[in-house]
C-alpha positions in Angstrom: 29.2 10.5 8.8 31.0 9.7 5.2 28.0 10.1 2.3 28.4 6.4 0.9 27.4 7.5 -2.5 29.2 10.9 -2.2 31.4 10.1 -5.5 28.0 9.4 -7.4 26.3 12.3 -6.5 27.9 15.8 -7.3 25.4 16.5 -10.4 22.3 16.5 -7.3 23.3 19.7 -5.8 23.7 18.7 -2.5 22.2 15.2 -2.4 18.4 14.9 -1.4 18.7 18.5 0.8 17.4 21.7 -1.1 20.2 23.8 -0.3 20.2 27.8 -0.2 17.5 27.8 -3.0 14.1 26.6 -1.4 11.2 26.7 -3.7 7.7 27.3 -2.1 4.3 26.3 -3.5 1.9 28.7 -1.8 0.1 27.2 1.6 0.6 24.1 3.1 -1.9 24.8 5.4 -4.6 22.1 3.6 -4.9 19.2 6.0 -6.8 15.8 4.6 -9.8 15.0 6.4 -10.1 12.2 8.8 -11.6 9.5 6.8 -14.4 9.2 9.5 -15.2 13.1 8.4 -16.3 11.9 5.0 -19.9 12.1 3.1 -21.0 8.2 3.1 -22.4 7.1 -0.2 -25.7 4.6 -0.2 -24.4 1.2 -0.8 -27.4 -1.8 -1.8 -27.1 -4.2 0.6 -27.3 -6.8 -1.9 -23.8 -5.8 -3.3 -22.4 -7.7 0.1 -23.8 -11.3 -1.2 -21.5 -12.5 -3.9 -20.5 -16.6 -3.9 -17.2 -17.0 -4.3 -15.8 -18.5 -7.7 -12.3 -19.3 -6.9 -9.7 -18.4 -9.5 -7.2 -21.1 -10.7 -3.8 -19.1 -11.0 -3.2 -18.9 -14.7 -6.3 -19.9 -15.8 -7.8 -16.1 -16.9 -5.2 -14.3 -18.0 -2.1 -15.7 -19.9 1.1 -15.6 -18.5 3.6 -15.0 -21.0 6.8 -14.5 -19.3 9.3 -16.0 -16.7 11.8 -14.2 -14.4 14.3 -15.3 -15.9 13.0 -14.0 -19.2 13.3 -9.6 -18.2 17.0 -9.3 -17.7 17.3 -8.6 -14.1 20.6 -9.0 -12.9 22.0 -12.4 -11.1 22.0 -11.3 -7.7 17.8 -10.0 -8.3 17.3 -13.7 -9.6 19.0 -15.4 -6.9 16.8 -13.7 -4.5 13.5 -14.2 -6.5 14.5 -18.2 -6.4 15.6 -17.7 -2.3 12.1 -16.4 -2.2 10.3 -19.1 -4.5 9.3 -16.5 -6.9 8.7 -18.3 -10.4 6.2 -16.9 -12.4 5.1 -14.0 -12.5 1.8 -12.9 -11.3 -0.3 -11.0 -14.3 0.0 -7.4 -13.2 4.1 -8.1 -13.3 3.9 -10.3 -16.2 2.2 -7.3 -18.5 4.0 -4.0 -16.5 7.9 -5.2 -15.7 8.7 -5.3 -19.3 7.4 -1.6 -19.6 9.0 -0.4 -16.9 12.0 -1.8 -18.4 11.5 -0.1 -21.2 11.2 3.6 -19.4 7.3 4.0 -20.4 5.3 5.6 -17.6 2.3 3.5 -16.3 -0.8 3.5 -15.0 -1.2 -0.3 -13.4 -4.9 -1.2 -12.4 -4.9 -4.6 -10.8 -6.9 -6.3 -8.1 -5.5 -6.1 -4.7 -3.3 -9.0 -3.6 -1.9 -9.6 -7.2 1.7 -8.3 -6.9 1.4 -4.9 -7.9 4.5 -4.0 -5.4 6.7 -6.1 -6.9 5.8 -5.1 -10.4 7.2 -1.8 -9.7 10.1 -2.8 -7.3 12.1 -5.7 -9.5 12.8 -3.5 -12.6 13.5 -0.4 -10.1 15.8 -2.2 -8.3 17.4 -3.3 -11.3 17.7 -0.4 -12.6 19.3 1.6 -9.7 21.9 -1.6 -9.6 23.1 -0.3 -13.4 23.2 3.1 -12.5 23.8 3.7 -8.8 22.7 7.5 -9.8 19.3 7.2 -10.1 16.5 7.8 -6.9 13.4 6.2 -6.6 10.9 7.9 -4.7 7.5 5.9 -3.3 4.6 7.5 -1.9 1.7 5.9 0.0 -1.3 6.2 2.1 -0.4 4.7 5.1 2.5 4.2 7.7 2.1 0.3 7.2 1.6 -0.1 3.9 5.2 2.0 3.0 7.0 0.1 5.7 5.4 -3.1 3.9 6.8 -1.9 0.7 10.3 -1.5 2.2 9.9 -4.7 3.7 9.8 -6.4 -0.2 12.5 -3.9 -1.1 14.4 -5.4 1.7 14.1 -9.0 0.1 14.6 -8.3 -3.4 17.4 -5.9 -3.1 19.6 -8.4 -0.8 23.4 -8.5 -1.3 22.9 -5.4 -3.5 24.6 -2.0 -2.8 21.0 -0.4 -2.2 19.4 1.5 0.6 16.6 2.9 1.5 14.7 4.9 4.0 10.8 5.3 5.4 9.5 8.2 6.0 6.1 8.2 8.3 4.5 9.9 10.7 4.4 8.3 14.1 8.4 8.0 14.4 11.3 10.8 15.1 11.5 12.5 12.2 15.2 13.6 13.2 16.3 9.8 12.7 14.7 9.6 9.2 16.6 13.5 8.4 19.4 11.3 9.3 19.0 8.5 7.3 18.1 11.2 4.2 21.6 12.7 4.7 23.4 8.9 3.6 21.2 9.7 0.1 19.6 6.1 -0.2 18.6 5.1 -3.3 15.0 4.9 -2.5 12.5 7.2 -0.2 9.4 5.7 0.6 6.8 7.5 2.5 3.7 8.6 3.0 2.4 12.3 1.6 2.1 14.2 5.2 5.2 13.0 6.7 7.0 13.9 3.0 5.2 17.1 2.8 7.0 18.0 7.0 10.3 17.0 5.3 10.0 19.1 2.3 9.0 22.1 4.4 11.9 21.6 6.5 14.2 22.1 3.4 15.1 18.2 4.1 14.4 16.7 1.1 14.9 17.7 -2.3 12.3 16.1 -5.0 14.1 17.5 -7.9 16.8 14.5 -7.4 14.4 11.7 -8.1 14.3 10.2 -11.8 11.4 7.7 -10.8 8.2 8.4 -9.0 5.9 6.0 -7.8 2.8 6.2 -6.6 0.9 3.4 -4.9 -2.7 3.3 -3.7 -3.3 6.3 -5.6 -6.9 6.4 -5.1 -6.7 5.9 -1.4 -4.5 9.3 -1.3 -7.0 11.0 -3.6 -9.6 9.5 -1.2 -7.8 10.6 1.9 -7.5 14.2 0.4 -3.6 14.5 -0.5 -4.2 15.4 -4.0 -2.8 19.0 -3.6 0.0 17.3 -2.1 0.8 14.8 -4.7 0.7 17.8 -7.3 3.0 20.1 -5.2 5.7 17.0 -5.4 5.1 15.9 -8.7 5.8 19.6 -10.4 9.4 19.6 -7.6 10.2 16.5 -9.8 12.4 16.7 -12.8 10.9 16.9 -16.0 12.6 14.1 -17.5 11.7 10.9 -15.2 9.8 8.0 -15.4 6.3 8.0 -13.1 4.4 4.8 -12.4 1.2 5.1 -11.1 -1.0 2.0 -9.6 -4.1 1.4 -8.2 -7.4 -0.7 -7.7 -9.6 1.4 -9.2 -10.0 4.9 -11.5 -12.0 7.6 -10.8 -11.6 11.0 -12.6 -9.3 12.5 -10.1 -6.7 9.7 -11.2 -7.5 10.1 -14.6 -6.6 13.9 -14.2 -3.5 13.3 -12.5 -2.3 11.1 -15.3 -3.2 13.4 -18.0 -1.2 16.2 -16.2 2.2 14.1 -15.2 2.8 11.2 -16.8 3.5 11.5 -20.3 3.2 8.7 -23.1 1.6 6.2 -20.7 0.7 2.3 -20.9 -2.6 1.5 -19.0 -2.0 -2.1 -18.1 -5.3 -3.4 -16.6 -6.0 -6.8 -15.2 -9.0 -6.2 -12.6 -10.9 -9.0 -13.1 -14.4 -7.2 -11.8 -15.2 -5.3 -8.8 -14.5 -7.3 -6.1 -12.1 -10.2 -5.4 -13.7 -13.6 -7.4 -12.6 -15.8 -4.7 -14.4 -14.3 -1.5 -17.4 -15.8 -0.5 -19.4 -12.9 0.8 -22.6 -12.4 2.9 -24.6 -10.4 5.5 -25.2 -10.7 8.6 -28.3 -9.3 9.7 -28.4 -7.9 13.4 -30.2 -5.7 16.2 -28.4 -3.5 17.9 -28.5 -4.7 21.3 -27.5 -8.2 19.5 -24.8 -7.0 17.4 -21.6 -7.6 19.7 -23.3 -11.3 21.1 -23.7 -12.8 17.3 -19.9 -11.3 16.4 -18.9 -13.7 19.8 -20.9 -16.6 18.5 -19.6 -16.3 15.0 -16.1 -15.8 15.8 -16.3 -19.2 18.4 -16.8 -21.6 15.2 -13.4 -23.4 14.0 -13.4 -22.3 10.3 -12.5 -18.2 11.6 -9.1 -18.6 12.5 -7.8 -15.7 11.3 -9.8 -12.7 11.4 -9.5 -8.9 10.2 -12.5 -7.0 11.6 -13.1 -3.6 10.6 -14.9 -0.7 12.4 -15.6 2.8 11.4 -14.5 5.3 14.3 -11.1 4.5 16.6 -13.2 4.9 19.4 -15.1 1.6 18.7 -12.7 -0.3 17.6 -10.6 0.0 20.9 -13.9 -0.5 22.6 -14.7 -3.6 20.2 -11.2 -5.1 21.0 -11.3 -4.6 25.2 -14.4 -6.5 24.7 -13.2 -9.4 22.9 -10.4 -9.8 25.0 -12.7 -10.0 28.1 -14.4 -12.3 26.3 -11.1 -14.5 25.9 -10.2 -13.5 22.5 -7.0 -13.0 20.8 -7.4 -9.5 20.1 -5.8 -6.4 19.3 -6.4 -3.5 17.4 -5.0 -0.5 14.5 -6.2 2.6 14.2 -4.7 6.4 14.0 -4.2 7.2 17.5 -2.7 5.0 18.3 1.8 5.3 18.0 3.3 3.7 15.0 5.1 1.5 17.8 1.9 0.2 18.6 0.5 -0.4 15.2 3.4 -2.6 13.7 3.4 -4.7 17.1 -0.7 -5.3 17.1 0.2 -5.7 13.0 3.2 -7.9 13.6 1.1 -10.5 16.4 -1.3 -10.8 14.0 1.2 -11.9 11.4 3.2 -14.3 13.2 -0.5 -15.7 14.5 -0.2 -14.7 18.0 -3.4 -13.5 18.3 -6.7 -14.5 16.3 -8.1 -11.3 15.6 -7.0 -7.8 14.7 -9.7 -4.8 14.9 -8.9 -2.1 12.8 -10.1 1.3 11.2 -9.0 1.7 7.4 -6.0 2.4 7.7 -5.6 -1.1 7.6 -7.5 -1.7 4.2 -5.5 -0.9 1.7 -2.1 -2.9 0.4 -1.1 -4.7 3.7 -0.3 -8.1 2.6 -1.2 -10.5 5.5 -0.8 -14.3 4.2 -4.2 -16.7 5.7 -6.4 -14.4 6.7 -9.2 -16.4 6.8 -12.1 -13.6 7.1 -12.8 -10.3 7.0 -15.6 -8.8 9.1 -17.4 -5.6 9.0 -18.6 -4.5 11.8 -20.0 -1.4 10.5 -20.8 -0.5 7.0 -17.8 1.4 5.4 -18.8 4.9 4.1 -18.4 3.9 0.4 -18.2 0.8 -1.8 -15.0 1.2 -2.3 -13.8 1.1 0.9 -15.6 -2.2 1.4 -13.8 -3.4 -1.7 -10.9 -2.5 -0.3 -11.4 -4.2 3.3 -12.5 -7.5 1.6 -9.5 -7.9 -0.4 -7.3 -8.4 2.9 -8.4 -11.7 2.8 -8.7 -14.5 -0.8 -5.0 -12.8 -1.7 -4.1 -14.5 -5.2 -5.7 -17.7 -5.4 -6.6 -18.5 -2.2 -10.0 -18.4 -1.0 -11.7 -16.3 1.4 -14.7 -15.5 3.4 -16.2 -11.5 3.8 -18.9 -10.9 6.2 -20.9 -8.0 6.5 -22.8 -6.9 9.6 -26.5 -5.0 8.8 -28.9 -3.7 11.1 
Protein backbone atom coordinates (compact mmCIF):
# COMPACT_ATOMS: atom_id res chain seq x y z
CA UNK A 1 0.00 0.00 0.00
CA UNK A 2 1.21 3.73 -1.26
CA UNK A 3 2.76 5.62 2.23
CA UNK A 4 0.30 8.70 1.98
CA UNK A 5 2.81 10.88 3.56
CA UNK A 6 5.74 9.24 1.70
CA UNK A 7 6.88 12.77 0.07
CA UNK A 8 6.91 14.25 3.69
CA UNK A 9 8.84 11.75 5.28
CA UNK A 10 12.39 10.95 3.86
CA UNK A 11 14.26 12.95 6.81
CA UNK A 12 12.53 9.89 9.41
CA UNK A 13 14.62 7.09 8.18
CA UNK A 14 12.20 4.87 7.26
CA UNK A 15 8.96 6.31 8.66
CA UNK A 16 7.95 5.03 12.26
CA UNK A 17 10.00 1.49 11.64
CA UNK A 18 13.61 1.32 13.29
CA UNK A 19 15.22 -0.06 10.33
CA UNK A 20 18.67 -2.15 10.38
CA UNK A 21 19.85 -0.13 13.51
CA UNK A 22 17.70 -1.27 16.62
CA UNK A 23 18.73 0.21 19.82
CA UNK A 24 18.13 -1.90 22.99
CA UNK A 25 17.61 -0.72 26.53
CA UNK A 26 18.66 -3.69 28.65
CA UNK A 27 15.56 -6.09 29.96
CA UNK A 28 12.23 -5.79 29.21
CA UNK A 29 11.44 -8.46 31.31
CA UNK A 30 9.77 -5.89 34.20
CA UNK A 31 6.05 -6.52 34.11
CA UNK A 32 3.65 -3.94 36.20
CA UNK A 33 1.84 -5.44 38.89
CA UNK A 34 -1.75 -6.15 38.80
CA UNK A 35 -3.31 -3.26 40.52
CA UNK A 36 -5.12 -5.88 42.92
CA UNK A 37 -1.22 -6.91 43.88
CA UNK A 38 -0.73 -3.55 45.47
CA UNK A 39 0.06 -2.57 49.35
CA UNK A 40 -3.43 -0.78 50.45
CA UNK A 41 -2.84 2.37 52.34
CA UNK A 42 -5.30 3.24 55.59
CA UNK A 43 -7.81 5.65 54.37
CA UNK A 44 -10.14 7.53 57.48
CA UNK A 45 -13.42 6.78 56.79
CA UNK A 46 -14.47 10.10 57.37
CA UNK A 47 -12.59 11.29 54.14
CA UNK A 48 -15.80 9.49 52.26
CA UNK A 49 -18.39 12.28 53.75
CA UNK A 50 -17.94 15.51 51.95
CA UNK A 51 -21.35 17.68 50.95
CA UNK A 52 -21.25 18.68 47.70
CA UNK A 53 -20.76 22.48 46.86
CA UNK A 54 -21.55 22.70 43.34
CA UNK A 55 -19.29 24.79 41.10
CA UNK A 56 -20.84 27.56 38.87
CA UNK A 57 -18.69 27.22 35.53
CA UNK A 58 -16.65 30.33 35.58
CA UNK A 59 -17.20 31.40 38.74
CA UNK A 60 -13.52 30.25 40.41
CA UNK A 61 -11.19 30.66 38.06
CA UNK A 62 -11.29 33.39 35.32
CA UNK A 63 -11.59 32.57 31.93
CA UNK A 64 -9.57 34.73 29.82
CA UNK A 65 -9.74 33.55 26.41
CA UNK A 66 -12.09 32.32 23.58
CA UNK A 67 -11.50 29.87 20.71
CA UNK A 68 -11.47 31.98 18.45
CA UNK A 69 -8.83 33.95 20.30
CA UNK A 70 -5.46 31.02 19.90
CA UNK A 71 -5.21 30.90 16.08
CA UNK A 72 -6.27 27.50 15.25
CA UNK A 73 -7.00 27.16 11.83
CA UNK A 74 -10.67 27.52 10.13
CA UNK A 75 -11.46 24.00 9.54
CA UNK A 76 -10.31 23.26 13.81
CA UNK A 77 -12.97 26.23 14.57
CA UNK A 78 -15.64 24.99 12.41
CA UNK A 79 -15.49 21.82 14.20
CA UNK A 80 -15.27 23.27 17.78
CA UNK A 81 -18.71 25.31 16.75
CA UNK A 82 -20.16 21.71 15.01
CA UNK A 83 -19.34 20.50 18.50
CA UNK A 84 -20.75 23.58 20.61
CA UNK A 85 -17.38 24.25 21.94
CA UNK A 86 -17.21 27.99 23.10
CA UNK A 87 -15.28 28.70 25.88
CA UNK A 88 -12.83 27.22 27.01
CA UNK A 89 -12.66 25.17 30.11
CA UNK A 90 -9.77 26.57 32.66
CA UNK A 91 -7.14 23.81 32.20
CA UNK A 92 -7.40 24.76 28.20
CA UNK A 93 -7.86 28.37 28.77
CA UNK A 94 -4.30 28.59 30.87
CA UNK A 95 -2.30 25.49 28.82
CA UNK A 96 -3.38 25.93 24.77
CA UNK A 97 -1.60 29.22 24.59
CA UNK A 98 1.62 27.41 25.96
CA UNK A 99 1.48 24.72 23.92
CA UNK A 100 1.28 27.12 21.19
CA UNK A 101 4.05 28.57 22.11
CA UNK A 102 6.38 25.19 22.19
CA UNK A 103 6.90 25.32 26.19
CA UNK A 104 6.67 21.83 27.71
CA UNK A 105 4.00 21.40 30.44
CA UNK A 106 3.14 19.79 33.32
CA UNK A 107 -1.01 20.25 33.44
CA UNK A 108 -2.59 19.35 36.91
CA UNK A 109 -6.34 19.68 36.71
CA UNK A 110 -9.26 17.97 38.23
CA UNK A 111 -10.62 15.11 36.29
CA UNK A 112 -13.54 15.98 33.92
CA UNK A 113 -12.14 19.54 33.11
CA UNK A 114 -10.89 19.15 29.57
CA UNK A 115 -7.43 18.21 30.03
CA UNK A 116 -7.63 16.05 26.54
CA UNK A 117 -8.52 18.69 24.60
CA UNK A 118 -6.02 21.05 26.06
CA UNK A 119 -3.42 19.01 24.56
CA UNK A 120 -5.17 17.81 21.28
CA UNK A 121 -6.44 21.43 19.67
CA UNK A 122 -2.99 23.02 19.52
CA UNK A 123 -1.46 19.47 18.37
CA UNK A 124 -3.74 19.17 15.82
CA UNK A 125 -3.11 22.54 14.74
CA UNK A 126 0.12 22.25 14.69
CA UNK A 127 0.48 18.93 12.62
CA UNK A 128 -2.06 20.84 10.03
CA UNK A 129 1.04 23.59 9.44
CA UNK A 130 3.56 21.14 9.28
CA UNK A 131 2.29 17.73 8.11
CA UNK A 132 5.94 16.55 9.31
CA UNK A 133 5.56 16.50 12.73
CA UNK A 134 4.28 13.11 14.95
CA UNK A 135 2.56 13.22 18.00
CA UNK A 136 2.87 10.38 20.18
CA UNK A 137 0.13 9.73 23.26
CA UNK A 138 0.57 7.37 25.95
CA UNK A 139 -1.98 6.08 28.44
CA UNK A 140 -2.98 3.72 31.08
CA UNK A 141 -5.70 2.11 29.74
CA UNK A 142 -7.15 0.51 26.44
CA UNK A 143 -10.35 2.77 26.88
CA UNK A 144 -9.06 5.69 27.92
CA UNK A 145 -6.55 5.96 24.57
CA UNK A 146 -9.29 4.85 22.32
CA UNK A 147 -11.38 7.70 24.22
CA UNK A 148 -8.62 10.10 23.28
CA UNK A 149 -8.76 9.06 19.65
CA UNK A 150 -12.26 9.31 19.76
CA UNK A 151 -11.84 13.45 20.49
CA UNK A 152 -9.03 13.38 17.95
CA UNK A 153 -11.54 12.02 15.59
CA UNK A 154 -13.86 15.12 16.18
CA UNK A 155 -11.51 17.87 16.27
CA UNK A 156 -9.37 16.79 13.40
CA UNK A 157 -12.49 16.34 10.84
CA UNK A 158 -11.99 17.35 7.19
CA UNK A 159 -8.24 17.61 8.05
CA UNK A 160 -5.52 15.53 6.33
CA UNK A 161 -4.71 13.76 9.80
CA UNK A 162 -4.63 10.20 10.90
CA UNK A 163 -4.11 8.34 13.56
CA UNK A 164 -3.66 4.95 15.04
CA UNK A 165 -4.32 3.03 18.63
CA UNK A 166 -2.24 0.82 19.89
CA UNK A 167 -3.63 -1.52 22.83
CA UNK A 168 -3.48 -4.69 24.09
CA UNK A 169 -6.59 -6.74 23.60
CA UNK A 170 -6.68 -6.36 19.57
CA UNK A 171 -4.31 -8.03 16.67
CA UNK A 172 -1.42 -6.25 16.96
CA UNK A 173 -0.64 -7.24 13.13
CA UNK A 174 -3.57 -4.74 12.11
CA UNK A 175 -2.20 -1.89 14.20
CA UNK A 176 1.75 -2.91 12.47
CA UNK A 177 -0.31 -2.14 9.55
CA UNK A 178 -1.82 0.89 10.30
CA UNK A 179 1.92 2.14 11.63
CA UNK A 180 3.31 1.42 8.10
CA UNK A 181 0.72 4.47 6.54
CA UNK A 182 2.86 6.75 9.28
CA UNK A 183 -0.20 8.58 10.85
CA UNK A 184 0.33 11.65 12.29
CA UNK A 185 -0.51 10.53 15.74
CA UNK A 186 0.11 7.09 17.82
CA UNK A 187 -1.73 6.75 20.82
CA UNK A 188 -1.41 3.86 23.07
CA UNK A 189 -0.86 2.48 26.08
CA UNK A 190 2.83 1.66 27.61
CA UNK A 191 2.67 -2.43 27.31
CA UNK A 192 1.17 -2.68 24.02
CA UNK A 193 3.95 0.31 22.80
CA UNK A 194 6.69 -1.45 24.62
CA UNK A 195 5.54 -5.17 22.24
CA UNK A 196 5.79 -2.76 19.19
CA UNK A 197 9.06 -1.27 19.97
CA UNK A 198 10.53 -4.73 20.67
CA UNK A 199 9.29 -5.93 17.51
CA UNK A 200 11.43 -3.23 15.72
CA UNK A 201 7.81 -1.75 14.63
CA UNK A 202 7.89 1.46 15.88
CA UNK A 203 10.52 4.03 15.88
CA UNK A 204 10.17 6.73 18.85
CA UNK A 205 12.98 8.75 17.59
CA UNK A 206 10.34 10.18 14.79
CA UNK A 207 8.07 11.84 17.30
CA UNK A 208 8.60 15.74 17.94
CA UNK A 209 5.74 15.80 20.65
CA UNK A 210 5.16 13.39 23.56
CA UNK A 211 2.28 13.34 25.59
CA UNK A 212 1.65 11.71 28.43
CA UNK A 213 -1.83 11.46 30.07
CA UNK A 214 -2.80 10.00 33.37
CA UNK A 215 0.72 10.05 34.29
CA UNK A 216 0.24 9.06 37.80
CA UNK A 217 -1.97 6.21 37.05
CA UNK A 218 1.11 4.71 34.81
CA UNK A 219 3.53 5.50 37.71
CA UNK A 220 0.86 3.83 39.85
CA UNK A 221 0.39 0.82 37.57
CA UNK A 222 4.26 0.43 37.57
CA UNK A 223 5.34 1.53 33.86
CA UNK A 224 7.79 4.03 34.98
CA UNK A 225 10.78 2.03 33.61
CA UNK A 226 8.84 1.95 30.57
CA UNK A 227 7.97 5.57 30.22
CA UNK A 228 11.83 6.28 30.71
CA UNK A 229 12.97 3.68 28.08
CA UNK A 230 10.70 5.74 25.50
CA UNK A 231 11.28 9.00 26.60
CA UNK A 232 15.37 8.69 26.18
CA UNK A 233 14.26 6.86 22.20
CA UNK A 234 12.79 10.38 21.68
CA UNK A 235 14.60 13.14 20.04
CA UNK A 236 16.22 15.61 21.96
CA UNK A 237 14.66 18.52 20.56
CA UNK A 238 10.69 18.02 21.05
CA UNK A 239 8.06 19.33 22.91
CA UNK A 240 6.70 16.94 26.03
CA UNK A 241 3.44 17.61 27.81
CA UNK A 242 2.74 16.00 30.70
CA UNK A 243 -0.83 15.89 32.62
CA UNK A 244 -2.34 14.58 35.48
CA UNK A 245 -4.69 14.78 38.70
CA UNK A 246 -2.28 14.67 41.13
CA UNK A 247 1.82 14.87 41.91
CA UNK A 248 3.67 12.65 43.75
CA UNK A 249 7.53 12.60 43.70
CA UNK A 250 7.80 9.96 41.00
CA UNK A 251 6.15 12.67 38.60
CA UNK A 252 8.06 15.26 39.95
CA UNK A 253 11.27 13.13 39.02
CA UNK A 254 10.20 12.40 35.63
CA UNK A 255 9.77 16.08 34.91
CA UNK A 256 13.01 17.17 36.20
CA UNK A 257 14.70 14.43 33.95
CA UNK A 258 12.68 15.15 30.47
CA UNK A 259 11.02 17.99 30.15
CA UNK A 260 12.99 20.95 29.93
CA UNK A 261 11.91 24.73 30.73
CA UNK A 262 8.43 23.65 31.90
CA UNK A 263 5.17 25.69 32.75
CA UNK A 264 3.16 23.96 35.76
CA UNK A 265 -0.33 25.07 34.98
CA UNK A 266 -2.40 24.00 38.04
CA UNK A 267 -6.11 24.45 38.47
CA UNK A 268 -7.15 21.47 41.02
CA UNK A 269 -9.46 23.04 42.98
CA UNK A 270 -8.88 20.55 46.15
CA UNK A 271 -8.75 16.89 46.53
CA UNK A 272 -11.80 15.72 45.44
CA UNK A 273 -14.39 16.94 42.87
CA UNK A 274 -16.53 20.07 44.79
CA UNK A 275 -19.66 19.00 43.28
CA UNK A 276 -20.10 15.27 44.49
CA UNK A 277 -22.11 14.73 47.36
CA UNK A 278 -20.36 11.95 49.08
CA UNK A 279 -21.31 9.42 51.97
CA UNK A 280 -20.99 5.94 53.47
CA UNK A 281 -22.83 3.34 53.64
CA UNK A 282 -22.39 1.29 56.48
CA UNK A 283 -23.01 -2.58 56.07
CA UNK A 284 -22.57 -6.31 57.42
CA UNK A 285 -21.39 -8.62 55.37
CA UNK A 286 -24.15 -10.95 54.85
CA UNK A 287 -26.23 -7.52 54.11
CA UNK A 288 -23.90 -5.94 51.86
CA UNK A 289 -25.24 -7.18 48.31
CA UNK A 290 -29.27 -6.79 49.71
CA UNK A 291 -28.80 -2.85 50.76
CA UNK A 292 -26.70 -2.31 47.15
CA UNK A 293 -30.42 -3.89 45.64
CA UNK A 294 -32.41 -1.62 47.73
CA UNK A 295 -30.33 1.42 47.02
CA UNK A 296 -30.03 1.01 43.43
CA UNK A 297 -34.23 0.41 43.27
CA UNK A 298 -34.79 4.26 44.26
CA UNK A 299 -35.47 6.68 41.00
CA UNK A 300 -32.72 9.23 41.66
CA UNK A 301 -29.76 6.25 40.54
CA UNK A 302 -30.24 6.19 37.03
CA UNK A 303 -27.02 5.88 36.01
CA UNK A 304 -24.64 4.03 37.96
CA UNK A 305 -20.69 3.23 37.91
CA UNK A 306 -19.97 0.68 40.62
CA UNK A 307 -16.64 -0.19 41.36
CA UNK A 308 -15.17 -3.44 42.85
CA UNK A 309 -11.73 -4.44 43.78
CA UNK A 310 -10.86 -7.98 42.20
CA UNK A 311 -12.39 -9.10 38.48
CA UNK A 312 -13.60 -12.02 40.09
CA UNK A 313 -16.26 -10.04 42.14
CA UNK A 314 -17.16 -7.79 39.94
CA UNK A 315 -18.40 -10.51 37.33
CA UNK A 316 -19.86 -12.19 40.33
CA UNK A 317 -21.51 -8.70 41.39
CA UNK A 318 -22.91 -8.13 37.81
CA UNK A 319 -24.52 -11.96 37.26
CA UNK A 320 -26.18 -11.01 40.43
CA UNK A 321 -27.74 -7.86 39.53
CA UNK A 322 -28.87 -9.08 36.37
CA UNK A 323 -30.70 -11.97 38.15
CA UNK A 324 -31.97 -9.54 40.17
CA UNK A 325 -33.41 -7.68 36.90
CA UNK A 326 -30.85 -5.10 36.56
CA UNK A 327 -29.33 -3.49 33.66
CA UNK A 328 -25.93 -4.62 34.19
CA UNK A 329 -22.67 -5.30 32.81
CA UNK A 330 -19.31 -5.23 33.64
CA UNK A 331 -15.24 -4.06 32.80
CA UNK A 332 -12.45 -5.48 34.04
CA UNK A 333 -8.91 -7.03 32.64
CA UNK A 334 -9.95 -10.31 31.54
CA UNK A 335 -12.08 -9.74 29.89
CA UNK A 336 -11.29 -8.98 25.59
CA UNK A 337 -11.09 -5.41 24.58
CA UNK A 338 -14.26 -6.46 22.25
CA UNK A 339 -15.96 -6.95 25.31
CA UNK A 340 -15.01 -3.92 27.23
CA UNK A 341 -15.91 -1.15 24.61
CA UNK A 342 -19.36 -3.01 24.10
CA UNK A 343 -20.22 -3.29 28.09
CA UNK A 344 -18.54 0.55 27.81
CA UNK A 345 -20.51 1.52 24.79
CA UNK A 346 -24.25 0.17 26.42
CA UNK A 347 -23.56 2.04 29.14
CA UNK A 348 -23.01 5.13 27.11
CA UNK A 349 -25.83 5.04 24.87
CA UNK A 350 -28.00 4.17 28.31
CA UNK A 351 -28.85 0.67 27.39
CA UNK A 352 -28.16 -0.59 30.56
CA UNK A 353 -28.33 1.20 34.14
CA UNK A 354 -25.32 -0.01 35.58
CA UNK A 355 -21.78 -0.79 34.75
CA UNK A 356 -19.53 -2.89 37.38
CA UNK A 357 -16.07 -2.34 36.84
CA UNK A 358 -12.39 -2.77 38.37
CA UNK A 359 -10.13 0.43 37.91
CA UNK A 360 -9.45 0.19 34.88
CA UNK A 361 -12.39 2.08 34.41
CA UNK A 362 -11.37 5.01 36.92
CA UNK A 363 -9.32 7.08 35.33
CA UNK A 364 -10.12 9.69 32.15
CA UNK A 365 -13.20 7.84 30.65
CA UNK A 366 -15.56 10.63 30.00
CA UNK A 367 -19.10 9.19 30.41
CA UNK A 368 -21.74 12.23 30.23
CA UNK A 369 -24.81 11.64 33.28
CA UNK A 370 -23.54 9.41 35.29
CA UNK A 371 -25.52 9.94 38.09
CA UNK A 372 -23.51 7.89 40.89
CA UNK A 373 -20.65 6.27 41.67
CA UNK A 374 -20.64 3.27 44.05
CA UNK A 375 -17.95 1.51 45.88
CA UNK A 376 -18.48 -1.51 46.65
CA UNK A 377 -15.27 -2.18 48.19
CA UNK A 378 -12.88 0.25 49.57
CA UNK A 379 -10.13 1.13 46.92
CA UNK A 380 -6.57 0.32 48.07
CA UNK A 381 -5.55 4.09 48.29
CA UNK A 382 -7.14 7.49 48.41
CA UNK A 383 -6.26 8.15 45.35
CA UNK A 384 -7.89 5.65 43.61
CA UNK A 385 -11.11 6.65 45.31
CA UNK A 386 -10.49 10.08 44.02
CA UNK A 387 -10.15 8.86 41.00
CA UNK A 388 -13.45 6.56 40.83
CA UNK A 389 -15.59 9.50 42.23
CA UNK A 390 -14.68 11.83 39.58
CA UNK A 391 -16.55 9.51 36.88
CA UNK A 392 -19.42 11.08 37.89
CA UNK A 393 -20.14 15.59 38.78
CA UNK A 394 -17.90 15.95 35.33
CA UNK A 395 -17.59 19.98 34.91
CA UNK A 396 -20.37 21.45 36.58
CA UNK A 397 -22.78 19.01 36.95
CA UNK A 398 -23.50 17.51 40.10
CA UNK A 399 -23.02 14.15 41.38
CA UNK A 400 -23.56 11.66 44.07
CA UNK A 401 -20.35 9.12 45.53
CA UNK A 402 -21.28 6.37 47.79
CA UNK A 403 -19.03 4.41 49.73
CA UNK A 404 -19.85 0.94 51.07
CA UNK A 405 -18.08 0.15 54.91
CA UNK A 406 -18.33 -2.77 56.88
Amino acid sequence: MQNFRSKKRSSFDGGYFSGPKKTTFGNFSRRPKPAGHRRGEHIDISKFICKAKPIANGSQVEIKHAFVDYGFSEKINQNLVNLGYSTPTAIQDQSIAEIIAGRDLLGLANTGTGKTAAFLLPLINKCQKDDRQNVLIIAPTRELAQQIDQEFKKFAKNIRLYSVVCVGGIPISKQIIELRRCPHFVIGTPGRLKDLRDRNKINFGVFQNIVLDEIDRMLDMGFVDEIKRIMVELPTKRQSLFFSATMPTKIEILVKQFLTNPITIKTTTGETAANVDQDIIRCRKDDKFEQLRDILTKTELKKVLIFSETKRDVEKLTKNLETSGFRADSIHGDKRQSQRQKALSRFKQDEIQILVATDVAARGLDINNVSHVINYTIPQTYTDYIHRIGRTGRGTKSGQALTFVE
